[in-house]
N, CA, C and O atoms as CSV, one atom per row, in Angstrom:
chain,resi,resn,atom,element,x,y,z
A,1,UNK,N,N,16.594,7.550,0.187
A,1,UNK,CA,C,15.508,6.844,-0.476
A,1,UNK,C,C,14.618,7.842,-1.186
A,1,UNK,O,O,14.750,9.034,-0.907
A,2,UNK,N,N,13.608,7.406,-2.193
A,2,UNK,CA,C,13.444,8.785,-3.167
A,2,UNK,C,C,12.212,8.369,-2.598
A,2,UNK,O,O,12.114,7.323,-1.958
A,3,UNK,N,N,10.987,9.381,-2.870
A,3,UNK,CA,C,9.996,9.497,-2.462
A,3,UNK,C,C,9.460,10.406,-3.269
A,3,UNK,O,O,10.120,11.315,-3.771
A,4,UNK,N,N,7.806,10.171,-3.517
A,4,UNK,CA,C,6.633,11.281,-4.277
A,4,UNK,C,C,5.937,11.683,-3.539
A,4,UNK,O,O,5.084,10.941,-3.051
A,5,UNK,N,N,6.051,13.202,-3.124
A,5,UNK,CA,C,4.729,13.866,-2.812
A,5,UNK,C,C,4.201,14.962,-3.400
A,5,UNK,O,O,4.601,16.092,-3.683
A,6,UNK,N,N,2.864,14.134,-3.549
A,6,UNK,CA,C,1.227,14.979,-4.193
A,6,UNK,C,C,1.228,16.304,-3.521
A,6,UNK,O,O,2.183,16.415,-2.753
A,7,UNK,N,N,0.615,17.122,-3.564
A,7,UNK,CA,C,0.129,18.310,-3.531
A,7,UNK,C,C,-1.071,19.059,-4.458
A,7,UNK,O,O,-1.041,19.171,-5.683
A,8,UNK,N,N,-2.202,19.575,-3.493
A,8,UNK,CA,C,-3.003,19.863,-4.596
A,8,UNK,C,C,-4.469,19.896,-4.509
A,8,UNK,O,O,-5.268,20.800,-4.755
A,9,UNK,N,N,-4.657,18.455,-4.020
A,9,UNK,CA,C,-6.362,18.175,-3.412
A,9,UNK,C,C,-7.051,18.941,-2.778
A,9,UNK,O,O,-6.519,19.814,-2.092
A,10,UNK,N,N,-8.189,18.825,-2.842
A,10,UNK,CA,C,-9.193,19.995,-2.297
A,10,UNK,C,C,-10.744,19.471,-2.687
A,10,UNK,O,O,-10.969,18.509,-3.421
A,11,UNK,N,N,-11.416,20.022,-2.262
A,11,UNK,CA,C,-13.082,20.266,-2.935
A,11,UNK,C,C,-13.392,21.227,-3.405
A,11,UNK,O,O,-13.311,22.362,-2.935
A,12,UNK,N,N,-13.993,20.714,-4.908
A,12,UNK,CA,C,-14.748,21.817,-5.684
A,12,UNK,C,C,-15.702,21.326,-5.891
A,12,UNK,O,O,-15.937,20.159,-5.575
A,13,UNK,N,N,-16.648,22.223,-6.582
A,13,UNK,CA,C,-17.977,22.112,-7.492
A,13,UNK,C,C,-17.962,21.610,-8.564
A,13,UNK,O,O,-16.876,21.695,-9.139
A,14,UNK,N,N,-18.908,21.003,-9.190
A,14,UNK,CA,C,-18.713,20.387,-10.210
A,14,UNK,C,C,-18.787,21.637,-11.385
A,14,UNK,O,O,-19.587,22.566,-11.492
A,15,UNK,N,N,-17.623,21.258,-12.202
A,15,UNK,CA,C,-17.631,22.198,-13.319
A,15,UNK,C,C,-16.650,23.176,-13.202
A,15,UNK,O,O,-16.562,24.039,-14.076
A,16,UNK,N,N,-15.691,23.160,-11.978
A,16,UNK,CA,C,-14.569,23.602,-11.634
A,16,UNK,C,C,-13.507,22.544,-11.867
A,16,UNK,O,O,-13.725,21.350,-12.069
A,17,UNK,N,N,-12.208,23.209,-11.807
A,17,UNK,CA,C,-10.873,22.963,-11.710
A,17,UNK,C,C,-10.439,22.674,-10.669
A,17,UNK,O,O,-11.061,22.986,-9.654
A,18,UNK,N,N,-9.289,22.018,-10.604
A,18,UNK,CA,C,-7.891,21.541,-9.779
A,18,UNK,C,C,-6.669,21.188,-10.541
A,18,UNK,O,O,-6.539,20.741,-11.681
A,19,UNK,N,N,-5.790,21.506,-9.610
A,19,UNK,CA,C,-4.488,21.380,-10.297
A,19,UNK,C,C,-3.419,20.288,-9.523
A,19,UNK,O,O,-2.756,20.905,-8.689
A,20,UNK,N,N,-3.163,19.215,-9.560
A,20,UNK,CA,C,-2.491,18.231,-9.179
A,20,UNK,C,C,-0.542,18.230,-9.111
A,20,UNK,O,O,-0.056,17.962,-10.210
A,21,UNK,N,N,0.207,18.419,-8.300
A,21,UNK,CA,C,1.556,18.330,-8.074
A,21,UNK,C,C,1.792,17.318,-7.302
A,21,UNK,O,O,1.228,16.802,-6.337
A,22,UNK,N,N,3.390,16.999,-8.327
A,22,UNK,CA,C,3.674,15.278,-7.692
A,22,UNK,C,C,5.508,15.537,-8.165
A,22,UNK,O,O,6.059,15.418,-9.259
A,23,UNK,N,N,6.022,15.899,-6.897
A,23,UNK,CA,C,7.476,16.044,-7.007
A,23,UNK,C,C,8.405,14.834,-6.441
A,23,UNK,O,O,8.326,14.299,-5.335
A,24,UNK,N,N,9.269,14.564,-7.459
A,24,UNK,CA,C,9.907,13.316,-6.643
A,24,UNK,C,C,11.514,13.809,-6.158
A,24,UNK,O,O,12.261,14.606,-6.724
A,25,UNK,N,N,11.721,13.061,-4.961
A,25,UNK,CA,C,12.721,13.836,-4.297
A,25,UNK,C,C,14.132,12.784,-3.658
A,25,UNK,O,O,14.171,11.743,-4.314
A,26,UNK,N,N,14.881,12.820,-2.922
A,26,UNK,CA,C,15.689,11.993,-3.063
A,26,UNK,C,C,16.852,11.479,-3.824
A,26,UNK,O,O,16.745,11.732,-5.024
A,27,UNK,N,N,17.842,10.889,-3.527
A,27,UNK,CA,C,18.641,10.842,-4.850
A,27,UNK,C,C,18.456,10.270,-6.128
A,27,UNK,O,O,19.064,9.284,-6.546
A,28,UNK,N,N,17.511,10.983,-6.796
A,28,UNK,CA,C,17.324,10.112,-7.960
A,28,UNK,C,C,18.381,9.892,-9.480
A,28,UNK,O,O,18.373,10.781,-10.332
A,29,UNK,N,N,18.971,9.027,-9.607
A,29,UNK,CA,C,19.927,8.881,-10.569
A,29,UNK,C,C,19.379,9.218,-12.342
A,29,UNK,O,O,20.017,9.782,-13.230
A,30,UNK,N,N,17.437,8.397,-12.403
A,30,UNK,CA,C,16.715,8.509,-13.640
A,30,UNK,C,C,15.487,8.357,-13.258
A,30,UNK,O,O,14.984,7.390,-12.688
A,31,UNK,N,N,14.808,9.766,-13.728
A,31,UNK,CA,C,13.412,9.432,-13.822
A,31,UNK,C,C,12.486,9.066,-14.795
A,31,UNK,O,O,12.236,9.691,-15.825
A,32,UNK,N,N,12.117,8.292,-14.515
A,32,UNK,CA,C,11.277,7.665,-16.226
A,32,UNK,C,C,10.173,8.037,-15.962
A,32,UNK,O,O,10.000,9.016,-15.237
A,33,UNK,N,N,8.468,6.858,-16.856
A,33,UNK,CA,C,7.274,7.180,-16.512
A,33,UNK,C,C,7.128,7.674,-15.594
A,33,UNK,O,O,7.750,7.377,-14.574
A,34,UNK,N,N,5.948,8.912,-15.694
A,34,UNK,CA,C,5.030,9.473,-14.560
A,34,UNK,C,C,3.609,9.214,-14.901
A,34,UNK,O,O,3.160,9.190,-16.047
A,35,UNK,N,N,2.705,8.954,-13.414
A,35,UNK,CA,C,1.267,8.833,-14.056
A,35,UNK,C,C,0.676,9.165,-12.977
A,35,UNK,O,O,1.279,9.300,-11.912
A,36,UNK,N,N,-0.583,9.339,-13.121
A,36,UNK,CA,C,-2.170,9.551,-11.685
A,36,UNK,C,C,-2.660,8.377,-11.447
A,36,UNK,O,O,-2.543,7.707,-12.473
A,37,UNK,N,N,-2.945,8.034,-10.962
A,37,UNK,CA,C,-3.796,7.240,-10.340
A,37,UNK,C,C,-5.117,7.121,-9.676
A,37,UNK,O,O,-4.845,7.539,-8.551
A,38,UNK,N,N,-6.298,6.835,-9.664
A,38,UNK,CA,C,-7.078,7.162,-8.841
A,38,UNK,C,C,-8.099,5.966,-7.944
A,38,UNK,O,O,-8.051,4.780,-8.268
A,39,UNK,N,N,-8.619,6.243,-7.287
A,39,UNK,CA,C,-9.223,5.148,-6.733
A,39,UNK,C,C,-10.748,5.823,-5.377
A,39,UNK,O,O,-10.733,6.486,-4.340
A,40,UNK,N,N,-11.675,5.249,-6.099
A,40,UNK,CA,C,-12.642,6.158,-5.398
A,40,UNK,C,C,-12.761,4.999,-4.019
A,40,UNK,O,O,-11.882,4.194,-3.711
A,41,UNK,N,N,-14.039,5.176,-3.351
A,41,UNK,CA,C,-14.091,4.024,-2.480
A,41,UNK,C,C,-15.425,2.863,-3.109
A,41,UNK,O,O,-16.532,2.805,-3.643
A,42,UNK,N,N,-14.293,2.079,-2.552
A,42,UNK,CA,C,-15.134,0.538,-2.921
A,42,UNK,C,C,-14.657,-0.057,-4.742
A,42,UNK,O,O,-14.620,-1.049,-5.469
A,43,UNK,N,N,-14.439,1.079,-4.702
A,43,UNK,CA,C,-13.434,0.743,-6.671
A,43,UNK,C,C,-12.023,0.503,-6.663
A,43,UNK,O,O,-11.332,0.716,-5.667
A,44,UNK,N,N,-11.692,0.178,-7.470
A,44,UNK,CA,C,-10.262,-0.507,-7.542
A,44,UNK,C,C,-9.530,0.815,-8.876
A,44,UNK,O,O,-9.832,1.246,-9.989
A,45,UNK,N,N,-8.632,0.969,-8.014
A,45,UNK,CA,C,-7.173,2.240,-8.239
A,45,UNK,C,C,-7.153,2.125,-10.200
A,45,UNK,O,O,-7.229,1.035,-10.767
A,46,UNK,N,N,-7.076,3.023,-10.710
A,46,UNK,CA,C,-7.235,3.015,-12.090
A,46,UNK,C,C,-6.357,4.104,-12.587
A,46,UNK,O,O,-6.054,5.039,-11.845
A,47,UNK,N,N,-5.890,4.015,-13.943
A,47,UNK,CA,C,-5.365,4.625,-14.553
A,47,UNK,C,C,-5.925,5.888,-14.971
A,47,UNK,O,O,-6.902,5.876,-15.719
A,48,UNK,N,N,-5.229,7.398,-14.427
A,48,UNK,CA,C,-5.812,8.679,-15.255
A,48,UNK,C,C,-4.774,9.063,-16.318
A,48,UNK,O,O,-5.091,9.109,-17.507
A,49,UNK,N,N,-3.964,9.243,-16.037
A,49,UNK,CA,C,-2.784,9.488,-17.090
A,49,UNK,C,C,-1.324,9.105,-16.845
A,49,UNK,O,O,-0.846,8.734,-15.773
A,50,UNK,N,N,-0.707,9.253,-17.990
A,50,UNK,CA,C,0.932,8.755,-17.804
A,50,UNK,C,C,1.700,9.530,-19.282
A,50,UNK,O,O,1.405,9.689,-20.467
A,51,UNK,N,N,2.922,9.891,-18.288
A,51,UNK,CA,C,3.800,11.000,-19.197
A,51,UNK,C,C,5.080,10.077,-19.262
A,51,UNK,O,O,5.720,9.799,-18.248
A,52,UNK,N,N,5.349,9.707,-20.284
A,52,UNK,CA,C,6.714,9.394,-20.565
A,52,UNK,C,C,7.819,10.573,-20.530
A,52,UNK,O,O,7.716,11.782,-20.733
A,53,UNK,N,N,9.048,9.651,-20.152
A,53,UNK,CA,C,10.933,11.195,-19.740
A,53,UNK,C,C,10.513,12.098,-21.436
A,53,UNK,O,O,10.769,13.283,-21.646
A,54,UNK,N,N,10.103,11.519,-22.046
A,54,UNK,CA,C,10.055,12.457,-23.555
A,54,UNK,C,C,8.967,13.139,-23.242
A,54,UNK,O,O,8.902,14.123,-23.979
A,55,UNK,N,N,7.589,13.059,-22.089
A,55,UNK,CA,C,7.083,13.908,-22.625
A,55,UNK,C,C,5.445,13.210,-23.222
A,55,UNK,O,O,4.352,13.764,-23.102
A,56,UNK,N,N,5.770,11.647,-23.968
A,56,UNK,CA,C,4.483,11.624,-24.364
A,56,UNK,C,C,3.605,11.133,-23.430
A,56,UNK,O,O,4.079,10.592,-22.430
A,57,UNK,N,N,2.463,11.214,-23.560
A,57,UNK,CA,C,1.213,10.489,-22.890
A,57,UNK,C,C,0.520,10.041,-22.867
A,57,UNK,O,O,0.279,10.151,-24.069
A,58,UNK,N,N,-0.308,9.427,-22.489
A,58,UNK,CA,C,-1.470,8.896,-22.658
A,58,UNK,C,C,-2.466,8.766,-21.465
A,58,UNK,O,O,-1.947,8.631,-20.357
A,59,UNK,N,N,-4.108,8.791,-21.559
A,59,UNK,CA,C,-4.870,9.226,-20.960
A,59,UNK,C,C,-5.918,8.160,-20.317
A,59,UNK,O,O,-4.998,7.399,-20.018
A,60,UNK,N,N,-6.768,7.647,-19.974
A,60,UNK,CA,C,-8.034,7.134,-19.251
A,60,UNK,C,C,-8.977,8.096,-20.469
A,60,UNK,O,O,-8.705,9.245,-20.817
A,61,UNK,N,N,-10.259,7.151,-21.020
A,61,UNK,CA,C,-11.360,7.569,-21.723
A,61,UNK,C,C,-12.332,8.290,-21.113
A,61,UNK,O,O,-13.312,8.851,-21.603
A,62,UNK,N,N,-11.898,8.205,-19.819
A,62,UNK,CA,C,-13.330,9.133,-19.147
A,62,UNK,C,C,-12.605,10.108,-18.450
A,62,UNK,O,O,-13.124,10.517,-17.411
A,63,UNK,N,N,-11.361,10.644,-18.836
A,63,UNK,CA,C,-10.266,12.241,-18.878
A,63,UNK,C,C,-10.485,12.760,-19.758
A,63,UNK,O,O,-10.901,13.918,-19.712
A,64,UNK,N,N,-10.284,12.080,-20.951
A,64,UNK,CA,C,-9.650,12.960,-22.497
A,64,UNK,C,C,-10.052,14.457,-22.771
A,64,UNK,O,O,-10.658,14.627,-21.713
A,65,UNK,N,N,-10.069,14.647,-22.873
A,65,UNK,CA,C,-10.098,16.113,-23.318
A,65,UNK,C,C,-10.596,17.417,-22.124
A,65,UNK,O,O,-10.890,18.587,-22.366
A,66,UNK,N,N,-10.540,16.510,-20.470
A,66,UNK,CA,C,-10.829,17.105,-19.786
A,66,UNK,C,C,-9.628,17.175,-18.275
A,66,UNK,O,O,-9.760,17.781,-17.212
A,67,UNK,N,N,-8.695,16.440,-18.685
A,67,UNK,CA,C,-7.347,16.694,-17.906
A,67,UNK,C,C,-6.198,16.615,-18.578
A,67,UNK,O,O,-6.288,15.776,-19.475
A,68,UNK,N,N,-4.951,17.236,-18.513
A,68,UNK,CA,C,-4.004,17.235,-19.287
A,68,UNK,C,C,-2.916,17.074,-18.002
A,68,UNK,O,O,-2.972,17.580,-16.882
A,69,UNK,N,N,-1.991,16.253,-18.544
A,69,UNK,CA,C,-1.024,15.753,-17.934
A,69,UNK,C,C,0.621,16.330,-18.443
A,69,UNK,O,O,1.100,16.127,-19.559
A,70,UNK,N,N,1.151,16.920,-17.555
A,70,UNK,CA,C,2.303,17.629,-17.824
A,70,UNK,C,C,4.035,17.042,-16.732
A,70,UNK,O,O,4.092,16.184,-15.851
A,71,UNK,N,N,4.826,17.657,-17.121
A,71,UNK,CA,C,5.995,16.990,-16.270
A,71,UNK,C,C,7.388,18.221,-16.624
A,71,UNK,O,O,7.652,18.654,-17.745
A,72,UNK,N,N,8.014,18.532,-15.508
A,72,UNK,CA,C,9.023,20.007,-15.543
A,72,UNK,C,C,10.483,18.392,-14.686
A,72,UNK,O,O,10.755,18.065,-13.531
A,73,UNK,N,N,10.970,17.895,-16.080
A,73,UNK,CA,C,12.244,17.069,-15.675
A,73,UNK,C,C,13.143,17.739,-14.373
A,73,UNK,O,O,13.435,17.269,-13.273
A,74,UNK,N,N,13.433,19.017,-14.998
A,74,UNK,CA,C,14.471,19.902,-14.632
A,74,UNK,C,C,14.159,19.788,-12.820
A,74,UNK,O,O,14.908,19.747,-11.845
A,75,UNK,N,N,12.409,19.764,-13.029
A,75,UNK,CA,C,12.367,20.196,-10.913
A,75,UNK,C,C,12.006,18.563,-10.436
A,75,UNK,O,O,11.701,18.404,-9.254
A,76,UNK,N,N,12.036,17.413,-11.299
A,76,UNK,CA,C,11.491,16.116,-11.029
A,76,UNK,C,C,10.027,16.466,-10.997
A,76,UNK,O,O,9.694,15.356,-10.583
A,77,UNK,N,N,9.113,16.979,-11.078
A,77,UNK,CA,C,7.660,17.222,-10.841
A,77,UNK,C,C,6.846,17.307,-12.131
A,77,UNK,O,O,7.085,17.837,-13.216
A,78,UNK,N,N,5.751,16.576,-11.632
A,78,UNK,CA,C,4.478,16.091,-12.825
A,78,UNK,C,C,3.232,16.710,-12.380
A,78,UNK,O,O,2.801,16.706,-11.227
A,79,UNK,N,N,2.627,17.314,-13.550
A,79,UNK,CA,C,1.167,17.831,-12.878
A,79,UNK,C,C,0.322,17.041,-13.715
A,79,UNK,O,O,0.604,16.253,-14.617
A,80,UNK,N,N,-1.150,17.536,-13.071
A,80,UNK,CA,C,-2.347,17.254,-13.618
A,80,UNK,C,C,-3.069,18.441,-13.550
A,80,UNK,O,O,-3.055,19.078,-12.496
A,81,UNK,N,N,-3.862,18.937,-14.766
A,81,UNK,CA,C,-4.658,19.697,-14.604
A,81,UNK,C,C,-5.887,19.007,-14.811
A,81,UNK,O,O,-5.917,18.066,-15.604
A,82,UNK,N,N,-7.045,19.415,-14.102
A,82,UNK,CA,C,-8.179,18.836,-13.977
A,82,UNK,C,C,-9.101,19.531,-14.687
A,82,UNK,O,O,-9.028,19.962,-13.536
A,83,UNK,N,N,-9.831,20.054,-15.313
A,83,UNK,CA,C,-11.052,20.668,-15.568
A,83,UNK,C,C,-12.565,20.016,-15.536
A,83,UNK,O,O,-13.021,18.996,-15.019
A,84,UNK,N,N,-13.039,20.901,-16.199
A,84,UNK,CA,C,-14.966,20.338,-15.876
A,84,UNK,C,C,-14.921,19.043,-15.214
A,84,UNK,O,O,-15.358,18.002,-15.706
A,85,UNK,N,N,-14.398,19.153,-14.130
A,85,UNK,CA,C,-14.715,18.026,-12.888
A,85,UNK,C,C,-16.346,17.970,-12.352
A,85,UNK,O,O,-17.157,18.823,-11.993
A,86,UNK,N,N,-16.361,16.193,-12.534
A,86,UNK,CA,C,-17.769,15.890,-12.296
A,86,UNK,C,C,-17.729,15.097,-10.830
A,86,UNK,O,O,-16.649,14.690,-10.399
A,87,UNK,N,N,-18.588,14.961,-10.317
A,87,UNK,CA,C,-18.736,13.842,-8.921
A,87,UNK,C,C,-17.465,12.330,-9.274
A,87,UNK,O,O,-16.478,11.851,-8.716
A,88,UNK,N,N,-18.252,12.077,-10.482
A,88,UNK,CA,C,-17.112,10.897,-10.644
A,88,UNK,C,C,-15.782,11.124,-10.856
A,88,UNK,O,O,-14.968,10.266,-11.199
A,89,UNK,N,N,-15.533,12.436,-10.624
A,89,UNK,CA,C,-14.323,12.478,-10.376
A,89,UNK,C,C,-13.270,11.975,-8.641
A,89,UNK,O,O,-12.119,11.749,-8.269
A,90,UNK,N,N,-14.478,12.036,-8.195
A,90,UNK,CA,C,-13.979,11.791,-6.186
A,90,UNK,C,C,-13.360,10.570,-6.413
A,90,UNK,O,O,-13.658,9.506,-6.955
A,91,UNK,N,N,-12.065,11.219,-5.625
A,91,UNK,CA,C,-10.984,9.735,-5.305
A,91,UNK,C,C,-9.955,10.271,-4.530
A,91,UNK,O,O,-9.844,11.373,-3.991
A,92,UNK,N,N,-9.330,9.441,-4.565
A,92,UNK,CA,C,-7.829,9.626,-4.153
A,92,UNK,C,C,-7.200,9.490,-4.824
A,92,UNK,O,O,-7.282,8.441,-5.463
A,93,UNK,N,N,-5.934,10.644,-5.202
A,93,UNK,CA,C,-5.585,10.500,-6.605
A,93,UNK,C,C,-3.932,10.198,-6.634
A,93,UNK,O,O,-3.277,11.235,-6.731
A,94,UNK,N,N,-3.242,9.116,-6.575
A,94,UNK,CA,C,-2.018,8.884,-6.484
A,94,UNK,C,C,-0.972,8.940,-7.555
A,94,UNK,O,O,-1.356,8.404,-8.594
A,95,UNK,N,N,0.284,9.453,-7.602
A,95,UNK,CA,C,1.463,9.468,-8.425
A,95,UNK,C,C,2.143,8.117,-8.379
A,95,UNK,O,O,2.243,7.214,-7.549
A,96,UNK,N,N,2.463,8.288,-9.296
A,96,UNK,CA,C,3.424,7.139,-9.781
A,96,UNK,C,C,4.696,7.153,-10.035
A,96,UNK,O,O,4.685,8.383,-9.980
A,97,UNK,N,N,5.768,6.923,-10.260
A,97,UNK,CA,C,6.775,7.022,-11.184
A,97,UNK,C,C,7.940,5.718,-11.066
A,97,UNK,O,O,8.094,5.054,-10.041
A,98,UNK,N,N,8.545,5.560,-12.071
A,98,UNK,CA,C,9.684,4.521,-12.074
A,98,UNK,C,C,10.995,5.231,-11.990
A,98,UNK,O,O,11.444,5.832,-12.966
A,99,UNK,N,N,11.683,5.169,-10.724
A,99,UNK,CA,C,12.614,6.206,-10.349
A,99,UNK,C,C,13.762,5.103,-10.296
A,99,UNK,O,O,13.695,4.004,-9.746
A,100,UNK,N,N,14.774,5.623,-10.959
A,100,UNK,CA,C,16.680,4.558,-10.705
A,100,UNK,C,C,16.800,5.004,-9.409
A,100,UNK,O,O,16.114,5.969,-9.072
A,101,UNK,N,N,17.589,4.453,-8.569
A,101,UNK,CA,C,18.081,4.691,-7.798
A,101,UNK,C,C,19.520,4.164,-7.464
A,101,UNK,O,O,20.227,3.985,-8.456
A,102,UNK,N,N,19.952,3.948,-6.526
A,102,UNK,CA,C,21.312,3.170,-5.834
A,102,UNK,C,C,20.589,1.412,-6.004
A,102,UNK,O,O,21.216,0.411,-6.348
A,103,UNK,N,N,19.276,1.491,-5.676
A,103,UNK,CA,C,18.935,0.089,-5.229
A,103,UNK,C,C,18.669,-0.522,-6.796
A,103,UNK,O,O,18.631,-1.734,-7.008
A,104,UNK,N,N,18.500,0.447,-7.805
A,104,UNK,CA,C,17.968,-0.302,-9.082
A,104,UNK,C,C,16.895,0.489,-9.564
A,104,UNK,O,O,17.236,1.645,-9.315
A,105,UNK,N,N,16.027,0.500,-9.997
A,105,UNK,CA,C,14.427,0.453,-10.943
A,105,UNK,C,C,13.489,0.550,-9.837
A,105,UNK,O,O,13.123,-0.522,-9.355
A,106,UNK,N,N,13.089,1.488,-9.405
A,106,UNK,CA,C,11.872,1.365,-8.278
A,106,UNK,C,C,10.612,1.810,-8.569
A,106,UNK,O,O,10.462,3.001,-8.842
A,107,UNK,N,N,9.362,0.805,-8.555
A,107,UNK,CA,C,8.341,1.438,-8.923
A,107,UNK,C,C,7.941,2.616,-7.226
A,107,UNK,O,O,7.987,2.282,-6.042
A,108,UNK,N,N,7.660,3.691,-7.723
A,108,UNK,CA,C,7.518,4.367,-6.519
A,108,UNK,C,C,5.881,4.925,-6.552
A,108,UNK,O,O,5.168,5.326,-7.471
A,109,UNK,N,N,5.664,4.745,-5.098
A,109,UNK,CA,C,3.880,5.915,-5.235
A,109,UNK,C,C,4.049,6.776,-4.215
A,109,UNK,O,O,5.036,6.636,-3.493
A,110,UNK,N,N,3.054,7.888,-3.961
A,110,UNK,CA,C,3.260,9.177,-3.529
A,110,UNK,C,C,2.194,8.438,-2.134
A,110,UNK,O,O,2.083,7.220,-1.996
A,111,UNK,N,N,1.533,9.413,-1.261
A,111,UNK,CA,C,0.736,9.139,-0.331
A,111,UNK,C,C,-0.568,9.110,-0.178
A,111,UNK,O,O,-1.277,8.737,0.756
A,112,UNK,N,N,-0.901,9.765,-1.714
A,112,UNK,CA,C,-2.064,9.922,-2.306
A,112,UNK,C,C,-2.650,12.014,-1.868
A,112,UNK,O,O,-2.185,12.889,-1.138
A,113,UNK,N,N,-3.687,11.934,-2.702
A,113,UNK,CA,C,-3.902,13.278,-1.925
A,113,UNK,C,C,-5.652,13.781,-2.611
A,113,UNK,O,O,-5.779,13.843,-3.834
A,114,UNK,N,N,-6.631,14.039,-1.869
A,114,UNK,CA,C,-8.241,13.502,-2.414
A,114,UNK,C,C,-8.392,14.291,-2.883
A,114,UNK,O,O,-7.746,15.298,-2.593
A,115,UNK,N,N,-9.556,14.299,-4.121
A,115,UNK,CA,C,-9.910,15.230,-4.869
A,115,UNK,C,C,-11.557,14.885,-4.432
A,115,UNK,O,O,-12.135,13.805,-4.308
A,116,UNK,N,N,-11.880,15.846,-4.313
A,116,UNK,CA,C,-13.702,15.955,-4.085
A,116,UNK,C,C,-14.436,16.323,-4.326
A,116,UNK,O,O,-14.984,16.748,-3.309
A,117,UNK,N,N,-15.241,16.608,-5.536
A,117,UNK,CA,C,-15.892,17.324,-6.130
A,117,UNK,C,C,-17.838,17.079,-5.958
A,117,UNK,O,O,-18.329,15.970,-6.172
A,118,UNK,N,N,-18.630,18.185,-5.591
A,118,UNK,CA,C,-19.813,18.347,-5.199
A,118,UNK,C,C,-20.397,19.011,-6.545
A,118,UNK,O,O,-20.041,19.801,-7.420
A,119,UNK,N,N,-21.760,18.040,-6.107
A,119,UNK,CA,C,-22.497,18.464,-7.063
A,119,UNK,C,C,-23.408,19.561,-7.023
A,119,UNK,O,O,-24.058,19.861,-8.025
């Protein structure tokens, strides 16, 4: 059975970095979309970014120009880089991906992994 795990979370200061890893593992036949996820508490799980198998992406308006979303096919693994992280950045930040398998098309998520940033 294929499975995503995050790697990465931590606490910083605001105005610092993090770097987000999300490897998928298992027999995977095709990996398609990858994306973040996040979800602070008491808010409902939202879109940070998503990398299409080519590569393209697209972002959340309150990322743009301050996380970039990347993906290495060859190792199955998707990053996030984070920069000038603010408070509203605190969540839990989950992977995504639509992985083939034996069973078909599986939407898959990772276990999550927190990001915490102090002001």
């Amino acid at each position: 059975q294929v499975q995503l795990v995050e790697s990465g979370g931590g606490l910083v200061q605001a105005g610092g970095s993090l770097a987000l890893s999300c490897r998928a593992s298992g027999r995977i036949l095709s990996l398609y979309n990858m994306g973040w996820y996040r979800q602070a508490p008491g808010k409902q799980r939202e879109l940070v970014a998503t990398i299409g198998s080519e590569g393209s992406t697209d972002y959340a308006d309150s990322v743009k120009g301050r996380f970039t979303v990347s993906r290495d096919n060859a190792k199955t693994t998707a990053y996030l880089q984070m920069n000038s992280l603010g408070p509203e950045d605190t969540a839990a930040y989950y992977c995504n991906a639509w992985i083939r398998d034996s069973r078909g098309l599986v939407d898959t998520w990772g276990q999550g992994t927190q990001v915490t940033v102090s002001s």
